[in-house]
FITIKE-130045 format. One record per atom (N, C-alpha, C): residue number from 0; z, x, y. Coordinates in nm, 4 decimals, padded with zeros to 6 digits, always signed. Atoms other than C-alpha are relative to their C-alpha. Last residue first. Layout:
N
    nr          w          u          v
   NUM          Z          X          Y
...
# end
This chain:
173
    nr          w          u          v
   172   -00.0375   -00.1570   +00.0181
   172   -06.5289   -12.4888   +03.9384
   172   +00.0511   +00.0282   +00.1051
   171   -00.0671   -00.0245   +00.0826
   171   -06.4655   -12.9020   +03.9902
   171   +00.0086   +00.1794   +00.0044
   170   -00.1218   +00.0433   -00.0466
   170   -06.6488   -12.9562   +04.3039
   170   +00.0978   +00.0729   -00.0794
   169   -00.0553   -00.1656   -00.0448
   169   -06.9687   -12.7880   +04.0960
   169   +00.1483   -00.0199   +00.1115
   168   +00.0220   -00.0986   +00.0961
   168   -06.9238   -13.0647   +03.8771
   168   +00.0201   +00.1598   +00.0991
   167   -00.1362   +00.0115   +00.0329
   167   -06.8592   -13.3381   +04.1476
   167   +00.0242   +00.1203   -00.1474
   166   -00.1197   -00.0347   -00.0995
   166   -07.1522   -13.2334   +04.3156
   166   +00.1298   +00.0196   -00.0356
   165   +00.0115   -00.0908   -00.0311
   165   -07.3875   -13.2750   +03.9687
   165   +00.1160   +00.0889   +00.1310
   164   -00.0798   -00.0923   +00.1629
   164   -07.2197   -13.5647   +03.8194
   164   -00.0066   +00.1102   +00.0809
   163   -00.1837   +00.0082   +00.0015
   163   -07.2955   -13.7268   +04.2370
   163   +00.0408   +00.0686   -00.1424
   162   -00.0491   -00.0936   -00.1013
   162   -07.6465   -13.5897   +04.2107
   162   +00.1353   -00.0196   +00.0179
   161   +00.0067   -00.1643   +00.0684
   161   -07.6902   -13.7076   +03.8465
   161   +00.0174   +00.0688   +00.1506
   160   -00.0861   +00.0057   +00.0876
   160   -07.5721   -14.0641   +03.9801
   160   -00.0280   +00.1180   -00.0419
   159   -00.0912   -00.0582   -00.0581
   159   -07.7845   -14.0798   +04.2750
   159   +00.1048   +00.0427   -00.0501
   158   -00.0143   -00.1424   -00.0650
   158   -08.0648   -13.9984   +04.0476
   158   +00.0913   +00.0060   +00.0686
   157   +00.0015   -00.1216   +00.1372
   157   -07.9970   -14.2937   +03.7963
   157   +00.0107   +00.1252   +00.0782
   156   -00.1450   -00.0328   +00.0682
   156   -07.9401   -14.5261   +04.0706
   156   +00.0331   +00.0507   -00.0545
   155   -00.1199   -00.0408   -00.1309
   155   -08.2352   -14.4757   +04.2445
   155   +00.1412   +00.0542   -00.0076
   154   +00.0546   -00.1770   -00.0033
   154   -08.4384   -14.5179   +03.9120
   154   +00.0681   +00.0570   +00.0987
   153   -00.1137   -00.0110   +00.1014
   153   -08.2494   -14.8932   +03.9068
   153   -00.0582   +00.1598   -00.0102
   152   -00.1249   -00.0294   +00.0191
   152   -08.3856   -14.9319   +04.1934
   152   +00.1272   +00.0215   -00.1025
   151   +00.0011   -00.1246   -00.1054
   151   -08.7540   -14.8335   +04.1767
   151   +00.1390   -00.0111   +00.0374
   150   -00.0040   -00.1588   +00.0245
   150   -08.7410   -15.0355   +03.8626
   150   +00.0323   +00.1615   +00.0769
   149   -00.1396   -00.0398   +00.0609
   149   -08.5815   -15.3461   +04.0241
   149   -00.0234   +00.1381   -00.0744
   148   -00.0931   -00.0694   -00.0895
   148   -08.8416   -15.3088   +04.3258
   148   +00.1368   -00.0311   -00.1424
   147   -00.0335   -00.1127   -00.0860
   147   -09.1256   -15.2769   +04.1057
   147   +00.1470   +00.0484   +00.0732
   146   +00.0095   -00.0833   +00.0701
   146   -09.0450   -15.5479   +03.8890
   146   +00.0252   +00.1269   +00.0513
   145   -00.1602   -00.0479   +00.0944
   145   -08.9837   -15.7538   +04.1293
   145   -00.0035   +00.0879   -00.0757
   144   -00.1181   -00.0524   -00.1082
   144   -09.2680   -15.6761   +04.3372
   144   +00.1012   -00.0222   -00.0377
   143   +00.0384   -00.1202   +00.0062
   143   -09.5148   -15.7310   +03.9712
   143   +00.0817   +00.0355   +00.1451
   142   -00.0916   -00.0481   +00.1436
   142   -09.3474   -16.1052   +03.9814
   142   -00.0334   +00.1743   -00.0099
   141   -00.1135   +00.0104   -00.0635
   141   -09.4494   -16.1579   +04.3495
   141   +00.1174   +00.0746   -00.1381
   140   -00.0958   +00.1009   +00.0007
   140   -09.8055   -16.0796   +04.2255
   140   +00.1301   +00.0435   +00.0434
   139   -00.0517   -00.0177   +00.0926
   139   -10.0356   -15.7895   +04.3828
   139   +00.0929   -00.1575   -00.0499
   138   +00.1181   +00.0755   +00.0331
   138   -10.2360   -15.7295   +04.6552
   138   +00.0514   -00.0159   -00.1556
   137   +00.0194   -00.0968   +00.1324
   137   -09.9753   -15.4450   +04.7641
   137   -00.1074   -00.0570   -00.0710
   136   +00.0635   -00.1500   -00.0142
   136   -09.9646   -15.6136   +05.1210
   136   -00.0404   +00.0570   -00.1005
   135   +00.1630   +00.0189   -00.0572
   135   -09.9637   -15.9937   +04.9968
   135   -00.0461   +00.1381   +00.0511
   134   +00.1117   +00.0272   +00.1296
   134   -09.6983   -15.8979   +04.7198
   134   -00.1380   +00.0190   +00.0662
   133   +00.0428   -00.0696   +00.0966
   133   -09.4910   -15.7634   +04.9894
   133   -00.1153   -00.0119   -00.0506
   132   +00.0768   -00.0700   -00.0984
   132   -09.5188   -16.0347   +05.2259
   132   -00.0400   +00.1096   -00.0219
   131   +00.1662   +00.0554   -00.0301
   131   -09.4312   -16.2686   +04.9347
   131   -00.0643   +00.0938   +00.0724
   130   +00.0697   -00.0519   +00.0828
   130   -09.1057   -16.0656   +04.8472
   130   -00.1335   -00.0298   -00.0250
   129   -00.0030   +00.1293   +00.0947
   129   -09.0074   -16.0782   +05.1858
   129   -00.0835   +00.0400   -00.1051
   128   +00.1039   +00.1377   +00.0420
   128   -09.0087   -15.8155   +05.4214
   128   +00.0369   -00.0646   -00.0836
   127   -00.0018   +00.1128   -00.0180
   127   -08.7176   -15.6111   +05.5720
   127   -00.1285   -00.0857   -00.0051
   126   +00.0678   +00.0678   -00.0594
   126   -08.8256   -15.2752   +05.6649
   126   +00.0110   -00.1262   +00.0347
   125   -00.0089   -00.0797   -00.1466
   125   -08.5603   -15.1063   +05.5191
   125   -00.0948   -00.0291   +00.0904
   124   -00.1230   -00.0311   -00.1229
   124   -08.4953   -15.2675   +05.2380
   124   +00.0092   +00.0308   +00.0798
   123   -00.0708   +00.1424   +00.0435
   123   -08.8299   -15.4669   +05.0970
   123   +00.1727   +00.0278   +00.0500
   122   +00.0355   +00.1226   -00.0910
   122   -09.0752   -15.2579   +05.2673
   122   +00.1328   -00.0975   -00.0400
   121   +00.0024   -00.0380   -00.1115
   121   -08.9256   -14.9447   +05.1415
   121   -00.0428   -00.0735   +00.1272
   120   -00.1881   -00.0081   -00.0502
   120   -08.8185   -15.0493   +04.7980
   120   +00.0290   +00.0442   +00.1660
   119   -00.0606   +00.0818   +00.0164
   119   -09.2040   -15.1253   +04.7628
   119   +00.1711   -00.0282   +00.0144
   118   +00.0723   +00.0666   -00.1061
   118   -09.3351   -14.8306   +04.8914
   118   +00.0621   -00.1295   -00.0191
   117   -00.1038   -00.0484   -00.1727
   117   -09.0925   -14.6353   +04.7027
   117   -00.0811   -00.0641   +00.1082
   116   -00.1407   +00.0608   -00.0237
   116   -09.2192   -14.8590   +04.3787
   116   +00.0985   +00.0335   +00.0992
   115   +00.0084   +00.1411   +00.0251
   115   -09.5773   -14.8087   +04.4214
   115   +00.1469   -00.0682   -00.0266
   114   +00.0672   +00.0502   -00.1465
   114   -09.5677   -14.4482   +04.5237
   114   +00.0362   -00.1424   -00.0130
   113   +00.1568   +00.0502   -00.0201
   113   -09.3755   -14.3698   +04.2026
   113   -00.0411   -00.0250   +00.1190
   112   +00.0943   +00.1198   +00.0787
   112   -09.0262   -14.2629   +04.2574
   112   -00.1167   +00.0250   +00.0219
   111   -00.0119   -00.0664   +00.1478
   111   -08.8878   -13.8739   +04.3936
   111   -00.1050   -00.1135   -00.0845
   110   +00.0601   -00.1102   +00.0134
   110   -08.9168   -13.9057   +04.7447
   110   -00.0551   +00.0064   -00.1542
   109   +00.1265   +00.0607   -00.0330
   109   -08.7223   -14.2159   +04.7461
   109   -00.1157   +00.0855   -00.0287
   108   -00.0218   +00.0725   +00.0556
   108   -08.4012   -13.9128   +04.6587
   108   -00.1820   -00.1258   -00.0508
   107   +00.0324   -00.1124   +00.1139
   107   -08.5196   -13.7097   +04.9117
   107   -00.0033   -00.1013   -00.1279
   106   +00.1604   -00.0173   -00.0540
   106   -08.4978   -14.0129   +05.1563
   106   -00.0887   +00.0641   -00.1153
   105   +00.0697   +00.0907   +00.0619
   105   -08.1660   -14.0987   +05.0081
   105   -00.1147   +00.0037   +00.0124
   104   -00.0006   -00.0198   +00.0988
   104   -08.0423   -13.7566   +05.0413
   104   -00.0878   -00.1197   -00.0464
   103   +00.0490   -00.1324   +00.0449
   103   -08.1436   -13.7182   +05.4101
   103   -00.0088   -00.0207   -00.1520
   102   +00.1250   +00.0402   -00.0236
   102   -07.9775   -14.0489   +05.5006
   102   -00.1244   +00.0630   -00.0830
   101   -00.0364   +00.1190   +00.0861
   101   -07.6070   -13.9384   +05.3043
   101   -00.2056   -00.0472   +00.0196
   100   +00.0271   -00.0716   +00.1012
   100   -07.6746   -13.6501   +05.5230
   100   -00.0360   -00.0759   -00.0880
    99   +00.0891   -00.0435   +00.0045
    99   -07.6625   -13.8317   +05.8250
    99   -00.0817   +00.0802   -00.1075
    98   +00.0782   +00.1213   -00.0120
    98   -07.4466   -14.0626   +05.7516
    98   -00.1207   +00.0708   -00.0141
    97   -00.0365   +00.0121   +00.1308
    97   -07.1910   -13.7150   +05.6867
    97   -00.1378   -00.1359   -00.0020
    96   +00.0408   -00.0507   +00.1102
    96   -07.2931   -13.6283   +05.9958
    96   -00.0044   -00.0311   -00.1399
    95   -00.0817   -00.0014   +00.1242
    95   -07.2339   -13.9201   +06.1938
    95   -00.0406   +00.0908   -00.0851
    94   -00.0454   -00.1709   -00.0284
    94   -07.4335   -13.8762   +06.5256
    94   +00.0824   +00.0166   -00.1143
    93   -00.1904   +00.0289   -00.0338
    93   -07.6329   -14.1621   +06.4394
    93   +00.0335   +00.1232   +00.0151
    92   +00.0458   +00.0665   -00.1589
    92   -08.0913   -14.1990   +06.4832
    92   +00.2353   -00.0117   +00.0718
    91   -00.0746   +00.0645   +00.0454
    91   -08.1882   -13.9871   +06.2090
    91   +00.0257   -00.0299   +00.1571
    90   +00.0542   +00.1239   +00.0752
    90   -08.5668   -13.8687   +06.2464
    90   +00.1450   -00.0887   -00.0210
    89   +00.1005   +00.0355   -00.0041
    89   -08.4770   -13.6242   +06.5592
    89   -00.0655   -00.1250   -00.1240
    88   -00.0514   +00.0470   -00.0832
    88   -08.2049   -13.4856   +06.3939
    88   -00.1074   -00.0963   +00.0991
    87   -00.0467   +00.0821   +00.0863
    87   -08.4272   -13.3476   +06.1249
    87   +00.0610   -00.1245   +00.1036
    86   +00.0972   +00.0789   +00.0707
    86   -08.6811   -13.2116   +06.3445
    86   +00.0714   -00.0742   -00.0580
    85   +00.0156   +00.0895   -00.1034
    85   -08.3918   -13.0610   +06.6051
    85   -00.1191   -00.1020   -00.1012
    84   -00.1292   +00.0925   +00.0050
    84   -08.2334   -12.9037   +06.2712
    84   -00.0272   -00.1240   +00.1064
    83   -00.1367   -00.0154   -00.0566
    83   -08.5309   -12.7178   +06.2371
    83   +00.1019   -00.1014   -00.0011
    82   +00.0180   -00.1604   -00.0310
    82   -08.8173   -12.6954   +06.0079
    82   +00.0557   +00.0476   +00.0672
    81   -00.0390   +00.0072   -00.1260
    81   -08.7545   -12.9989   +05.7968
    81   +00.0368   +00.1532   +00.0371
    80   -00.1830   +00.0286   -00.0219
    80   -08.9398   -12.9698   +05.4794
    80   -00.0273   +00.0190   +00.1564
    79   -00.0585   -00.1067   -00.1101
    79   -09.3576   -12.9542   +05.5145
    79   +00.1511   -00.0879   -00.0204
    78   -00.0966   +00.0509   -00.0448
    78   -09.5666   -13.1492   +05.2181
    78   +00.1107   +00.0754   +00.1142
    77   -00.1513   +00.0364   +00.0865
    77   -09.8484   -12.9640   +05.1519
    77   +00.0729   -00.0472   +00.0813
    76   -00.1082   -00.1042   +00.0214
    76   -10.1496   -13.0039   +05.3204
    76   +00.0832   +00.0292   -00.1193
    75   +00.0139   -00.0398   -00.0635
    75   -10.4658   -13.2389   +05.2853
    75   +00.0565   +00.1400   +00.0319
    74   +00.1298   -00.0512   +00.0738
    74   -10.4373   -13.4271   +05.0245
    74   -00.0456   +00.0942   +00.0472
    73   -00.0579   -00.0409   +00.0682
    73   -10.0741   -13.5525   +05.2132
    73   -00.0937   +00.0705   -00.0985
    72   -00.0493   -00.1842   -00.1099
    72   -10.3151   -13.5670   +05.5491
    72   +00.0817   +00.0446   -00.1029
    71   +00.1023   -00.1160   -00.0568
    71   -10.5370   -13.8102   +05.3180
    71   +00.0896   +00.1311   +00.0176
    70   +00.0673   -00.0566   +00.1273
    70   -10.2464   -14.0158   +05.1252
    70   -00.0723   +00.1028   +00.0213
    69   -00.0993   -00.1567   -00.0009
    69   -10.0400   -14.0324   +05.4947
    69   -00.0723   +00.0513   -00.1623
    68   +00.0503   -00.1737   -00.1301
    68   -10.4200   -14.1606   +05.6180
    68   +00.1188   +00.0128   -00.0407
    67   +00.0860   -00.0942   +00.0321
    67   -10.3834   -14.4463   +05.3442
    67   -00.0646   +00.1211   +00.0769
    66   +00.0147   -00.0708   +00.1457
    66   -10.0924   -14.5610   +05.3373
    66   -00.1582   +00.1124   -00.0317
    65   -00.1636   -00.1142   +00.0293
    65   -10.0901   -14.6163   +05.6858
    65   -00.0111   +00.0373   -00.1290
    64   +00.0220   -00.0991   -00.0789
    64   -10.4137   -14.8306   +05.6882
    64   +00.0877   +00.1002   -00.0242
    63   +00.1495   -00.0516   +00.1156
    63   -10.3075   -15.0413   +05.4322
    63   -00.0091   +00.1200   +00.0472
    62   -00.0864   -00.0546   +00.1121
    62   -09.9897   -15.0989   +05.6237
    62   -00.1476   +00.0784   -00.0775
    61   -00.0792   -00.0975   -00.0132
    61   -10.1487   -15.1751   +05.9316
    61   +00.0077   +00.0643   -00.1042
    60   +00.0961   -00.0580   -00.0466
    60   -10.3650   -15.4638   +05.7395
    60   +00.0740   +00.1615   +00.0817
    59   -00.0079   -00.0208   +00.1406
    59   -10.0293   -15.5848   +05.6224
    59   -00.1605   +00.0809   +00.0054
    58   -00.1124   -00.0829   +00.0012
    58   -09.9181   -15.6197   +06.0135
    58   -00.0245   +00.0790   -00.1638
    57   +00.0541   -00.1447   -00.0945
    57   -10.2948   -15.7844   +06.1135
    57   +00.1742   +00.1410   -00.0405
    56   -00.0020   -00.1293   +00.0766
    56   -10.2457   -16.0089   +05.8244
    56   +00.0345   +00.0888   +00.0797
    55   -00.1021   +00.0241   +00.1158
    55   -10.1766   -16.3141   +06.0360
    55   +00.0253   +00.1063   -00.0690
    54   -00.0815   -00.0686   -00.1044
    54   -10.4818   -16.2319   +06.2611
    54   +00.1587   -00.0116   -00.0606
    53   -00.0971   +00.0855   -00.0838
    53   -10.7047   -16.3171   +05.9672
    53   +00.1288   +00.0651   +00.0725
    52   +00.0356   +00.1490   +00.0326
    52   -11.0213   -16.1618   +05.8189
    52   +00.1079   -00.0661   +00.0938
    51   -00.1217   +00.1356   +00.0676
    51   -10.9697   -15.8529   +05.9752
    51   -00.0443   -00.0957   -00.0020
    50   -00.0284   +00.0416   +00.0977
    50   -11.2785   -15.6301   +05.9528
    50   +00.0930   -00.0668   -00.0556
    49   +00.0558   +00.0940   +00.0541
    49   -11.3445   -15.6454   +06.3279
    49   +00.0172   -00.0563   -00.1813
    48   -00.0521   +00.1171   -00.0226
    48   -11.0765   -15.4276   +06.3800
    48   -00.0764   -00.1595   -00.0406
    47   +00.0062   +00.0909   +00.0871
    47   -11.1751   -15.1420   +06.2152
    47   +00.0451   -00.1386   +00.0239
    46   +00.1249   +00.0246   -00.0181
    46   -11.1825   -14.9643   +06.5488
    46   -00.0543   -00.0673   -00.1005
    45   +00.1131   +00.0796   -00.1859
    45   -10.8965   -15.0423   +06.6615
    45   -00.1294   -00.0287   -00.0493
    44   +00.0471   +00.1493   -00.0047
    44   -10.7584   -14.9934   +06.3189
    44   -00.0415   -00.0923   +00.0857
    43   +00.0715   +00.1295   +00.1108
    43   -10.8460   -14.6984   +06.2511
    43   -00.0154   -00.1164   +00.0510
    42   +00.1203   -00.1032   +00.0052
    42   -10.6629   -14.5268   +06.5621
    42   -00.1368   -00.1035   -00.0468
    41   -00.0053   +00.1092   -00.1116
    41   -10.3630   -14.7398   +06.5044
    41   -00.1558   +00.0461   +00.0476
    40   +00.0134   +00.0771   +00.1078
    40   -10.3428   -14.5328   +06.1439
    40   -00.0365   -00.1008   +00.1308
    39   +00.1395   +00.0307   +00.0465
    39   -10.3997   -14.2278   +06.3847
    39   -00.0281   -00.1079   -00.0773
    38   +00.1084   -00.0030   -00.0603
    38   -10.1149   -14.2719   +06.6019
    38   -00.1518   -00.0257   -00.1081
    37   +00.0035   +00.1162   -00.0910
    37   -09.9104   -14.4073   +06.3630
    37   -00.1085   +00.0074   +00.0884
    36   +00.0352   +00.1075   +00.1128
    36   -09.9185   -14.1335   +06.1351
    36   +00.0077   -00.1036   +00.0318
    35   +00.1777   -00.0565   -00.0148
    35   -09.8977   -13.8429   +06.4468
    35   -00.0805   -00.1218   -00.1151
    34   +00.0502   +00.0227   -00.1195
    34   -09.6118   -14.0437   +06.5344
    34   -00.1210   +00.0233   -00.0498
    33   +00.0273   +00.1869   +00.0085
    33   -09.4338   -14.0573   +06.1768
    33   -00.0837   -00.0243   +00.0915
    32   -00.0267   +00.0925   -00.1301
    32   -09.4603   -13.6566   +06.1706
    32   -00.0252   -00.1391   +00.0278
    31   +00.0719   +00.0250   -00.1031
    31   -09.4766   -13.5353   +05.8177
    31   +00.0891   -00.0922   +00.0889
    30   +00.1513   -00.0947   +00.0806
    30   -09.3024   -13.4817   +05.5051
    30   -00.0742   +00.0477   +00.1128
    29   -00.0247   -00.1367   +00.1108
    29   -08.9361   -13.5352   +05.5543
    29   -00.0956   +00.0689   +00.0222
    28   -00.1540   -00.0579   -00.0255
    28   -08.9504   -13.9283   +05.6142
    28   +00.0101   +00.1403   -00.0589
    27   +00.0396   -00.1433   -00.0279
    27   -09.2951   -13.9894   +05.6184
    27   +00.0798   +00.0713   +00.0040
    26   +00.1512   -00.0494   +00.0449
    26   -09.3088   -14.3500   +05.4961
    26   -00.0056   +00.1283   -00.0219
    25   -00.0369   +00.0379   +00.0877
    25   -08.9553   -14.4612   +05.6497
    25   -00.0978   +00.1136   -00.1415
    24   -00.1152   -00.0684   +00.0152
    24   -09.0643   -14.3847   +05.9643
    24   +00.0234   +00.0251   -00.1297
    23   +00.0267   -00.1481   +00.0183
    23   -09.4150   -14.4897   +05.8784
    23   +00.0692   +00.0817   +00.0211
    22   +00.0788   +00.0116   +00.1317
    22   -09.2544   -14.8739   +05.7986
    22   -00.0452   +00.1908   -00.0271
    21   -00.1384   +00.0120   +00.0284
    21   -08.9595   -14.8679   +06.1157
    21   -00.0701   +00.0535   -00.1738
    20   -00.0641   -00.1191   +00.0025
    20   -09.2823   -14.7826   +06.3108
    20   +00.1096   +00.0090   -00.0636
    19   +00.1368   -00.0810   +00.0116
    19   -09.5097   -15.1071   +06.1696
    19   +00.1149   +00.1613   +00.0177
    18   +00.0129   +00.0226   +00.1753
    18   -09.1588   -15.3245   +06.2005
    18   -00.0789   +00.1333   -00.0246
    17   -00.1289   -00.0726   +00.0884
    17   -09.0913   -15.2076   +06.5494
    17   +00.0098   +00.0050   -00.1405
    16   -00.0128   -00.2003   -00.0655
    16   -09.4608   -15.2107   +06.7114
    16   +00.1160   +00.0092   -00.1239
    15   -00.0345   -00.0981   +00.1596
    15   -09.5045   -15.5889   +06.4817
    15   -00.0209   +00.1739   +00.0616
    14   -00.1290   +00.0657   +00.0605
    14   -09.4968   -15.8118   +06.8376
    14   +00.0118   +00.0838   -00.1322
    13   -00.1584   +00.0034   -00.0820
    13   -09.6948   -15.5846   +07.0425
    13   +00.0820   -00.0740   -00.0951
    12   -00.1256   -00.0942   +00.0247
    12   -09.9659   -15.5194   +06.7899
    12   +00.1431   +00.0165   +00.0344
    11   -00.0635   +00.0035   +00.2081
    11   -10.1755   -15.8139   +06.7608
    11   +00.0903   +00.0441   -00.0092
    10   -00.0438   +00.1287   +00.0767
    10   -10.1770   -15.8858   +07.1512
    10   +00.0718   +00.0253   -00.1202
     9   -00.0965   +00.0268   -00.0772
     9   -10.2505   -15.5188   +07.2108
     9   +00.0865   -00.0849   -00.0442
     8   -00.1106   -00.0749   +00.0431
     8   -10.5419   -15.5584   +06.9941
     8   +00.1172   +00.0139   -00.0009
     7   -00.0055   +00.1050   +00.1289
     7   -10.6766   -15.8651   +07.1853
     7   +00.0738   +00.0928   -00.0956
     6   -00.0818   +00.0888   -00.0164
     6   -10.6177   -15.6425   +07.5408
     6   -00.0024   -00.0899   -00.1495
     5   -00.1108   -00.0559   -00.0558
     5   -10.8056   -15.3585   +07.3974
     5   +00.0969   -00.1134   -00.0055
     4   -00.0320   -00.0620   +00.1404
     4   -11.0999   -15.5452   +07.2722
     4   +00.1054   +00.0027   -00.0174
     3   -00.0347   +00.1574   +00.0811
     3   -11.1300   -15.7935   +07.6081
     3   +00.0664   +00.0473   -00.0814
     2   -00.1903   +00.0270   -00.0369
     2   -11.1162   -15.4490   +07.7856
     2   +00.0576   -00.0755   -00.0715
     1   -00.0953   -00.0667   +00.0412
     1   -11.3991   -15.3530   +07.5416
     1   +00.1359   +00.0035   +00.0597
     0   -00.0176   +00.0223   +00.1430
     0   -11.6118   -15.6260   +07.6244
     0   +00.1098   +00.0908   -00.0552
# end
């Protein structure tokens, strides 16, 4: 019975590994270790498995999960900056410094919105969902994921814009 388990899990997971880790990458960027937030959100959901209604979900079911053990371990600690250069390096994936920085800021940046709209600007660019697949994770209408994601970008735009006044200010002295 429990190989059966295993192997039916498996199944679910192999095809959404890269999405699901591209999601608690994204998620933890900064704060915490994406692994250790994978591991345990995969954890859950072995064993919560029976509570999926439909194998369809099983990637938005993830998500739940995830959100809610980085809410715990973030209730938990404080938030931890990057503690060496090999931690940072290590979450960016180009050798382009300047890309790399540029990464860093936008993260910080994300950092900053509502939960509900960096979760949402986070499935919807960098994850690549749809604004349905959204809605159906957040449990929410399609019209309340627009919203979200034009607020959480137009708030984007406002901060990258006081960090660029700001650079180009102290540029200037």
């Amino acid at each position: 019975m429990s190989k059966e388990r295993q192997n039916h899990f498996l199944q679910l997971y192999e095809p959404v590994h890269e999405r699901f880790e591209r999601f608690c990458r994204s998620r933890v960027y900064g704060e915490m270790d994406y692994q250790d937030v994978m591991n345990e959100s995969l954890l859950i959901a072995y064993d919560k498995l029976g509570s999926l209604r439909s194998e369809k979900a099983f990637l938005g079911f993830l998500f739940g999960i995830c959100v809610r053990v980085i809410s715990n371990l973030k209730q938990k600690k404080k938030p931890e900056n990057f503690k060496s250069v090999n931690q940072f390096n290590h979450l960016t994936s180009d050798d382009d410094p300047d890309l790399n920085m540029d990464i860093k800021l936008l993260y910080t940046l994300l950092n900053q919105l509502p939960e509900d709209q960096k979760e949402c600007v986070l499935l919807f660019e960098i994850v690549g969902f749809s604004l349905k697949e959204i809605a159906d994770i957040q449990s929410v209408s399609e019209g309340a994921i627009k919203q979200r994601l034009r607020r959480g970008r137009e708030k984007l735009t406002e901060l990258m814009h006081e960090v660029t006044c700001k650079n180009q200010t102290n540029y200037e002295k």
